[in-house]
Structure formats: C-alpha cells, structure tokens
C-alpha positions in Angstrom: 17.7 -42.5 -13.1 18.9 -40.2 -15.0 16.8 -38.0 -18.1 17.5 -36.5 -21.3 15.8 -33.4 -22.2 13.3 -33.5 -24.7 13.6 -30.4 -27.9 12.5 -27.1 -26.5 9.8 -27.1 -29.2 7.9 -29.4 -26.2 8.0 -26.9 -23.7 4.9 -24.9 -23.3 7.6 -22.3 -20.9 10.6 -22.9 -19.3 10.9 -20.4 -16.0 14.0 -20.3 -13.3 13.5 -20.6 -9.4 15.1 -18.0 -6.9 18.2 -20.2 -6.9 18.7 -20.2 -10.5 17.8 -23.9 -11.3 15.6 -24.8 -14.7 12.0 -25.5 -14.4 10.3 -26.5 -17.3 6.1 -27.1 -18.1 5.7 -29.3 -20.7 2.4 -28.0 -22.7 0.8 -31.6 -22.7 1.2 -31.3 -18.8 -0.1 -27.8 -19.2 -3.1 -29.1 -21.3 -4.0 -32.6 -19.2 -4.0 -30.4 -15.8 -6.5 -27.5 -16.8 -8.4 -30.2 -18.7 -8.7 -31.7 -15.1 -8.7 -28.3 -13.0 -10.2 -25.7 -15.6 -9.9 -22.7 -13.5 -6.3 -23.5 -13.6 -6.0 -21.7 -17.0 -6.6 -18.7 -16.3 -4.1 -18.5 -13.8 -1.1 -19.6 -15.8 0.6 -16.1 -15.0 0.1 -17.1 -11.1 1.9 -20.6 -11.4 4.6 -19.1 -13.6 5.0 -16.3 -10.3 5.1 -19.0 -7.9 7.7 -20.3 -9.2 10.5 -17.5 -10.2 9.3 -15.8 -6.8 8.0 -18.3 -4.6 7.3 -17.8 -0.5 8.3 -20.8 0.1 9.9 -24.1 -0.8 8.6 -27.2 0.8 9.7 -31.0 0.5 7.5 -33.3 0.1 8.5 -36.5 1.4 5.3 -38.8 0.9 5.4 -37.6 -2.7 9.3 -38.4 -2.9 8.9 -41.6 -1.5 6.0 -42.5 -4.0 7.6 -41.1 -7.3 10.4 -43.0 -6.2 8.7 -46.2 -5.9 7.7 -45.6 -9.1 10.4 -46.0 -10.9 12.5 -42.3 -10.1 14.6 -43.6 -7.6 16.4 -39.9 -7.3 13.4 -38.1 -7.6 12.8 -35.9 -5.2 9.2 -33.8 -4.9 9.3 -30.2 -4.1 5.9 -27.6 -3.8 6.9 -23.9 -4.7 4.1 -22.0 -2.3 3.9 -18.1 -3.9 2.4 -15.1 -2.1 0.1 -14.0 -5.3 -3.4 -14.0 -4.2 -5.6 -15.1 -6.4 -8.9 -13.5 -7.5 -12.6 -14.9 -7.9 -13.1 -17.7 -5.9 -9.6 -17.9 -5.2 -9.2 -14.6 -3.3 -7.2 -15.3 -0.2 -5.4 -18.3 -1.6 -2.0 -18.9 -2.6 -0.4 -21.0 -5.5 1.0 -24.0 -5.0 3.2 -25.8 -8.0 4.3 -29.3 -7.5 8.3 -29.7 -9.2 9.2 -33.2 -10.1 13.2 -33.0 -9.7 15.0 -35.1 -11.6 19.2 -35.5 -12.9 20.1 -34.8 -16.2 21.4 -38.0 -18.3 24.2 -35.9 -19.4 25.4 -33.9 -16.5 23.7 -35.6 -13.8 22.5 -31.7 -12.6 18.9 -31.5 -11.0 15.9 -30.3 -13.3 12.6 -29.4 -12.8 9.2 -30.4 -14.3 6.3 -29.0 -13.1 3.8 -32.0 -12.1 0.8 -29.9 -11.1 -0.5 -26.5 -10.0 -2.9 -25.6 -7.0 -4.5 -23.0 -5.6 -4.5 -23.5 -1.6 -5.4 -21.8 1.4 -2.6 -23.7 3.9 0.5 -25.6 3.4 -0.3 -29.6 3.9 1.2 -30.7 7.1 3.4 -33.0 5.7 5.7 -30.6 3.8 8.8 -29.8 5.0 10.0 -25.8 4.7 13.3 -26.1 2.5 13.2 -22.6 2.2 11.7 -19.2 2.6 11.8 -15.7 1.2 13.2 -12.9 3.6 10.0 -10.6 4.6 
C-alpha cells in the first residue's frame, strides 16, 4: 500500500537517517505522544539525535507483522536506538524512536514516519540489529 505525502505545513520536522532516507514527525503525532509520555517533550532534541545519528538500527518483526495486519501490508517497523544519554531520571538511558516505513504512492520509495519515542535502558530481545555505527 502505497502513500501520498501530506503538505509540509503538517510536519512538525522532517530529519534524514545515516543513510540518507526521509523521516518525517508529524506534529499531531508529536502532540498525542507527549500528551501520553510527558517527559517526552523535553527531550525532542534527543529523538531528533537518534535519528540523524543513531547507534543502532533494529527490525522489529512483531511490530512489522502487526502494522501489516493492519492494513500496511509493506510496512515494515524499524527502532533507531541513539547513544545520547539522557538526563534526570533518564541518565543512563538511551533513545529509542519507532519509524513506521512505508512506499511512496508516487515513486514507490521507502519513507519514514516516526510512530513513537522512548527512552530505554536495553534493546527488546526481539529486535533484530539491521545496522550499527562504527565505534
């Protein structure tokens, strides 16, 4: 299933990944998600971080399978894990952004919408590394 991309005017920011791809945060995504995790906000430079300059890249195959089922049957669900550490109550952790990837309507090239941000002290065992940054 393919998408067409919305106005820009929609877009709360709009970042690129180590690989050059498009990842966009809608602000009413923005706004739902710190309404539910209100700590989230102030660390809006952090998830932005994660993203251009991310540690790691993991698949997420339950996630994949379930957006799918959903109705996204090319969807595919990948967590951008960044090495910013976080401070207050977050010291020691690491960001976590969930990217919803789906194919453009027009050119049928991936795009990336941010789903969710978390901060997180491990990687969930059922990621899969797709990628990580050189030391």
């Amino acid at each position: 299933m393919a998408v067409s991309l919305p106005t820009r005017l929609m877009w709360r920011w709009i970042e690129a990944d180590p690989f050059g791809h498009t990842i966009y945060c809608s602000e009413e995504t923005w706004q739902r998600k710190t309404a539910q995790r209100s700590d989230l906000a102030a660390h809006e430079a952090t998830v932005r971080a994660a993203i251009r300059n991310p540690q790691g890249v993991y698949f997420d195959p339950k996630s994949t399978v379930s957006t799918r089922e959903r109705g996204n049957p090319a969807a595919v669900m990948m967590h951008y894990i960044g090495v910013v550490l976080l401070h207050g109550r977050f010291s020691g952790h690491r960001m976590s952004v969930v990217v919803k990837w789906l194919p453009e309507a027009t050119t049928s090239r991936f795009t990336g919408y941010v789903q969710t941000a978390y901060a997180t002290s491990r990687v969930l065992p059922r990621l899969q590394l797709h990628w990580e940054q050189s030391p």
